[in-house]
C-alpha positions as CSV (number, residue, x, y, z in Angstrom):
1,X,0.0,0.0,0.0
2,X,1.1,3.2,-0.8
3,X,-1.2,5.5,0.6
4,X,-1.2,5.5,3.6
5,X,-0.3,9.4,5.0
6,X,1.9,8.2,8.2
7,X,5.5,8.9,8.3
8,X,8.2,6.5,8.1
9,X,9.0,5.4,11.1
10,X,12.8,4.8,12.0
11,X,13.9,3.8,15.5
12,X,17.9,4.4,16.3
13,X,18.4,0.9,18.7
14,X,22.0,0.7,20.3
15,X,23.8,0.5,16.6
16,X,20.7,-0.5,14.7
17,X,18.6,1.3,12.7
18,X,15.0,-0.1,12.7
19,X,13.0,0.7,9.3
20,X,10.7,-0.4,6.9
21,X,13.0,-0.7,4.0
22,X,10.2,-2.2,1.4
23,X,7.4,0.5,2.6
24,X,10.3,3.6,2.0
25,X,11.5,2.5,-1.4
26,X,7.7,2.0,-2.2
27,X,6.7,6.4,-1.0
28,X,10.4,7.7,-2.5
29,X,8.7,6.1,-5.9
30,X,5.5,7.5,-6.2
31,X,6.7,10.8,-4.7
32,X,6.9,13.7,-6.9
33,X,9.7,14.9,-8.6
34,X,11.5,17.5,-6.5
35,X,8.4,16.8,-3.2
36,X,10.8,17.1,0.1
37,X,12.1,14.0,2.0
38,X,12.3,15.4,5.9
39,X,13.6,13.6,8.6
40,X,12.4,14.5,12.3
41,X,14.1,14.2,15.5
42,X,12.8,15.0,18.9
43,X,15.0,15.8,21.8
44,X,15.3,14.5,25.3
45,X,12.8,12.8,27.6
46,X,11.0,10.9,24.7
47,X,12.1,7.5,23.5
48,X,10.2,4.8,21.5
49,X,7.7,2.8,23.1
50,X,7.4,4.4,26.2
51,X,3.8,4.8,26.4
52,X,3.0,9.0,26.7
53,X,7.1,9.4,26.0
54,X,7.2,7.8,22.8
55,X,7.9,10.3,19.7
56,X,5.8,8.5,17.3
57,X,2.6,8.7,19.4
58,X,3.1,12.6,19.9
59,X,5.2,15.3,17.4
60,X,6.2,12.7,15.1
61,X,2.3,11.5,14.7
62,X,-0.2,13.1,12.2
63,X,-2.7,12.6,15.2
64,X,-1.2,13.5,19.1
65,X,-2.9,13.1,21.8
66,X,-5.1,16.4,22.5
67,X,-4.2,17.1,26.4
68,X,-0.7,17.2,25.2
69,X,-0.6,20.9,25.5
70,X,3.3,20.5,24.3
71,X,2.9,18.3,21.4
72,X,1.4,19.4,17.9
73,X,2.2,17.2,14.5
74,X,5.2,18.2,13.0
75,X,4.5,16.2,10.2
76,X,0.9,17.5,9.7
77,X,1.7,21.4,9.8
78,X,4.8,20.6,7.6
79,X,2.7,19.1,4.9
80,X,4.4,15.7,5.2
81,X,1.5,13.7,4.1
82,X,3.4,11.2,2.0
83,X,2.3,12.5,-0.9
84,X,3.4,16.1,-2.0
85,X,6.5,15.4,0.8
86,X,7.4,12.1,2.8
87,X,8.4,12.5,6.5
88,X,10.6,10.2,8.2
89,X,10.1,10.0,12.0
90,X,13.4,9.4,13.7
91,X,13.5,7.9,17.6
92,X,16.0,7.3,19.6
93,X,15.8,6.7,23.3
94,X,16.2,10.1,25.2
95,X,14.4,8.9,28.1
96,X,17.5,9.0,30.6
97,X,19.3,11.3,33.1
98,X,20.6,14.5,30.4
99,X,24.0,13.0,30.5
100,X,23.2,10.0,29.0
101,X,21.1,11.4,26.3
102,X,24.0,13.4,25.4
103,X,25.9,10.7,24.6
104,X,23.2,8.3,22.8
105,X,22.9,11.8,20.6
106,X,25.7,11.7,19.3
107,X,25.9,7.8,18.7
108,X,22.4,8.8,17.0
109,X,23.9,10.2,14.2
110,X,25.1,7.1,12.6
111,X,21.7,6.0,12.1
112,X,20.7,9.4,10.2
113,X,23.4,9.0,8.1
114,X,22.6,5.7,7.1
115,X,19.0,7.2,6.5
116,X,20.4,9.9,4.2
117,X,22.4,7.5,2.7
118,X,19.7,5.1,2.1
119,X,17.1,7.8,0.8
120,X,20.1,8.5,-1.6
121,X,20.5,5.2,-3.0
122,X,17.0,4.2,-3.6
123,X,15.7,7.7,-5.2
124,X,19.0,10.2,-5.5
125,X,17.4,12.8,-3.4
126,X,19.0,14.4,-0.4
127,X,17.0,15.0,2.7
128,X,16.2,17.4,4.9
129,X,16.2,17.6,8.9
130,X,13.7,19.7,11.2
131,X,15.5,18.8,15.3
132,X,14.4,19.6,18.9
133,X,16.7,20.2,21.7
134,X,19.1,17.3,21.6
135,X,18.0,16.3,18.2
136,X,19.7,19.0,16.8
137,X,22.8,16.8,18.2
138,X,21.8,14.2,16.5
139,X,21.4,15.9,12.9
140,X,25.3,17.6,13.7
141,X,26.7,14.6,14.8
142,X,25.6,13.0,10.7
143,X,27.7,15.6,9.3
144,X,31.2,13.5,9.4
145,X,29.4,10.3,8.2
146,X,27.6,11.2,5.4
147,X,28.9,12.5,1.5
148,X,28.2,15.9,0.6
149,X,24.9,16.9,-0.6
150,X,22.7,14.0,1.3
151,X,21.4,16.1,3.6
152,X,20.8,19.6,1.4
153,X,19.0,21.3,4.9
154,X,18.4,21.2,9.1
155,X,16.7,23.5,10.5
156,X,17.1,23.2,14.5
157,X,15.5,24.2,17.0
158,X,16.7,25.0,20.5
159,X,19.7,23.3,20.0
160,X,21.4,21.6,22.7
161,X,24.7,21.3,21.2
162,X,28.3,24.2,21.6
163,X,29.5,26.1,19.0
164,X,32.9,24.2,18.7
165,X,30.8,20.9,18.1
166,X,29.0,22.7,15.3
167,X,31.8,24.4,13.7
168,X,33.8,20.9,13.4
169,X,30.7,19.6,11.4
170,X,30.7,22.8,9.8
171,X,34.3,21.6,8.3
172,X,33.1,18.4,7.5
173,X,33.1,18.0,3.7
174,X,29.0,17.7,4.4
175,X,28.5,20.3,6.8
176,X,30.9,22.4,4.0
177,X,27.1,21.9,1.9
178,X,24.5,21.9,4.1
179,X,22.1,24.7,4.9
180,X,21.9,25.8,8.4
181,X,18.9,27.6,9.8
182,X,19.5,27.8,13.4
183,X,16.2,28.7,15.2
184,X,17.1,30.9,18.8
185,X,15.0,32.4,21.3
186,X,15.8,33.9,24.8
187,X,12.8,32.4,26.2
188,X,15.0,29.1,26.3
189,X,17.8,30.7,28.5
190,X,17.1,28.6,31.2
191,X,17.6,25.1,29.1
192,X,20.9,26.8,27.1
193,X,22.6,27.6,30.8
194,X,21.5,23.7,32.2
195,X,22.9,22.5,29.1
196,X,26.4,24.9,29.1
197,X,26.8,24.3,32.5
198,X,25.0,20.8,33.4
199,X,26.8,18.8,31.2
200,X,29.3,21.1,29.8
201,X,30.6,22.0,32.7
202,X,30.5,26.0,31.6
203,X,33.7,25.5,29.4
204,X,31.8,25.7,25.6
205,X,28.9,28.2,24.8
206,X,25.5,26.6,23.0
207,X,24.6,27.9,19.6
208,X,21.5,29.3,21.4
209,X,23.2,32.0,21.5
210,X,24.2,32.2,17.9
211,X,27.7,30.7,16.2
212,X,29.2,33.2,17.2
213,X,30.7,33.9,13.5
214,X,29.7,34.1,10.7
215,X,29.8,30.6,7.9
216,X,28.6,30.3,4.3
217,X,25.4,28.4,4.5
218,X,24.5,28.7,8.5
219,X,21.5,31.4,9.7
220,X,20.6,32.2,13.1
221,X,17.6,33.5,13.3
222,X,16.5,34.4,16.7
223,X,12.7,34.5,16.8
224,X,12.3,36.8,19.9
225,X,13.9,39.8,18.8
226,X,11.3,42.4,17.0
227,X,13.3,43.1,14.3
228,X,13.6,39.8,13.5
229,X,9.5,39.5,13.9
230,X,9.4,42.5,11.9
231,X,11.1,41.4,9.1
232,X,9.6,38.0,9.0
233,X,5.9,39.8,8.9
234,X,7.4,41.6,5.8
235,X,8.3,38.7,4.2
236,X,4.5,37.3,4.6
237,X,5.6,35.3,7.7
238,X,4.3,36.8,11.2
239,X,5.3,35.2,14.1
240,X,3.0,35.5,17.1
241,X,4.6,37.6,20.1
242,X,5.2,34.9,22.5
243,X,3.8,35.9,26.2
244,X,6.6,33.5,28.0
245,X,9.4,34.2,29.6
246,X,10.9,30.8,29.8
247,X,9.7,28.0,27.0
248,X,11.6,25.2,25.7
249,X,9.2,24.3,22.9
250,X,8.2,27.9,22.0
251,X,10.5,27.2,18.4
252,X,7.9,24.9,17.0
253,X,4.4,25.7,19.9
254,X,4.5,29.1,18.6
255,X,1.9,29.8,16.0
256,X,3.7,31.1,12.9
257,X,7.0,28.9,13.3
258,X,6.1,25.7,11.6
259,X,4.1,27.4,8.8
260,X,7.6,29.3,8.0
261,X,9.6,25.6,8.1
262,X,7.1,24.7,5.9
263,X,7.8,26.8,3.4
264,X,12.2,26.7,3.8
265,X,11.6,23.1,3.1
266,X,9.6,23.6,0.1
267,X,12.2,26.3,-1.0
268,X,8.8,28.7,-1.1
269,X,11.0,31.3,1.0
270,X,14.7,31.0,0.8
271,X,17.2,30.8,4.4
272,X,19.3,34.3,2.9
273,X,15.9,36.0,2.6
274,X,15.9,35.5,6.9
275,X,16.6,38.4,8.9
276,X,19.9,38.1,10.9
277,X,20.3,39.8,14.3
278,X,22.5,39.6,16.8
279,X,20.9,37.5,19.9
280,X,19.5,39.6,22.9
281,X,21.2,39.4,25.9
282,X,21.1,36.2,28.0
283,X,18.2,36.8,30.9
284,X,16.9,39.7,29.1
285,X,13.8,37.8,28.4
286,X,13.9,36.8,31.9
287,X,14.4,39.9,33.8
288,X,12.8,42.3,31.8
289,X,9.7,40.6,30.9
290,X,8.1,39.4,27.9
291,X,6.0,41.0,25.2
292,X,8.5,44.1,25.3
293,X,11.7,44.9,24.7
294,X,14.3,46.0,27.1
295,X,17.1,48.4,27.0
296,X,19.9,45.6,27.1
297,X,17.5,43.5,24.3
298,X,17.4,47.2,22.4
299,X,20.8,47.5,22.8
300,X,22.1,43.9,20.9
301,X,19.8,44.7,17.4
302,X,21.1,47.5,15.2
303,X,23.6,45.7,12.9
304,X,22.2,42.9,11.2
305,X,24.7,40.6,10.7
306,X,23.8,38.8,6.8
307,X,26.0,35.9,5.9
308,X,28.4,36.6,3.4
């Protein structure tokens, strides 16, 4: 059957890579010439089969559960109906102490590769990543292990992962190819500080608060500054004003964000149309409120900083 609108599902176990082979060869032919091939990866706490916990029963599902006030279909608001664009669901267990998951993220990235690689082989098309949180690890971690131009996108979200981790996949003949859009948002100052100084001891610095310089093919685009909001409004893309002042998920909950992935992944806007500002300042959000800006916020916005 090749109708059915569910995503592939692909579960990372130890070193294995659990997927239905037959049913993905049998979507990447009927697909459309040029229709997008998106993997998703969720971040910490979830893991497969884990009852409420597991990814493909909540933002890797077309259908999650309702009182899951932090879960919404990726797949669904991307348009990944298997159709005009096939979605594969990635899980791997994050369902462990944050040190742990760490680790298993960046074993994880084998198993992408071997996704991209596979997607490669049976239709020649490269794929794109959407990530959450650690699963941004994941996607980085792929970069060494795969050829250049398999994965052609990632757009990450919250990122858990340091500058000097993404600047060595950055280097990688792959990451020299890929597209970066790097979603940021002070709101999640409190999980960038846990993860700098939680499990990296405070000796590297997330890219939650940008790269830090500038790279050919890598956007940060911090969607809690109002210039940024601004400018996306412009470009047909308005963002809601988030009302939070601390909000892990507010990269993909807020209403406006996964309409604008939507259209990056169909190349219906393009990543050096986004407008690049510097990040606020850590605990601005925090300390000054949201739904404003303050002076130290105003302070960090008036030179855009474009890639080259």
């Amino acid at each position: 059957m090749t109708d059915d609108p569910r995503p592939i599902r692909a579960d990372a176990l130890g070193d294995k890579l659990q997927l239905d082979r037959d049913r993905l060869a049998r979507k990447l032919d009927t697909l459309p010439p040029g229709a997008p091939v998106v993997v998703m990866i969720h971040g910490w706490r979830y893991a497969p089969g884990f009852a409420r916990d597991c990814p493909h029963g909540s933002i890797l599902s077309l259908d999650p559960p309702p009182e899951d006030t932090r879960a919404i279909s990726w797949p669904r608001h991307l348009g990944l109906d298997g159709f005009t664009g096939l979605g594969i669901a990635l899980g791997w267990n994050a369902k462990c102490d944050p040190w742990r998951a760490h680790l298993r993220a960046g074993w994880t990235g084998a198993a992408l590769a071997e996704i991209a690689q596979l997607v490669g082989d049976l239709s020649g098309r490269p794929i794109q990543i959407i990530a959450h949180s650690m699963g941004a690890r994941v996607a980085l971690a792929a970069l060494p292990l795969t050829r250049p131009g398999q994965i052609s996108r990632m757009i990450l979200l919250a990122a858990a992962e340091t500058r000097k981790r993404a600047l060595a996949a950055l280097a990688t003949p792959a990451g020299r190819a890929v597209e970066v859009i790097n979603v940021t948002t002070r709101e999640n100052d409190l999980f960038d500080a846990c993860f700098e100084w939680g499990i990296q001891l405070g000796l590297r610095t997330s890219i939650g608060q940008g790269l830090g310089q500038r790279r050919e093919g890598w956007h940060d685009l911090c969607i809690d500054q109002t210039r940024t909001l601004a400018a996306l409004q412009a470009l047909g893309h308005p963002l809601e004003h988030s009302q939070r002042r601390i909000c892990h998920w507010s990269p993909y909950l807020r209403p406006g964000t996964i309409a604008l992935y939507r259209a990056l992944i169909r190349d219906q806007l393009l990543a050096s149309a986004l407008p690049e500002y510097r990040p606020g300042r850590r605990w601005s959000r925090l300390f000054f409120g949201a739904g404003r800006l303050s002076p130290v916020t105003a302070a960090s916005l008036p030179v855009p900083q474009r890639q080259a």
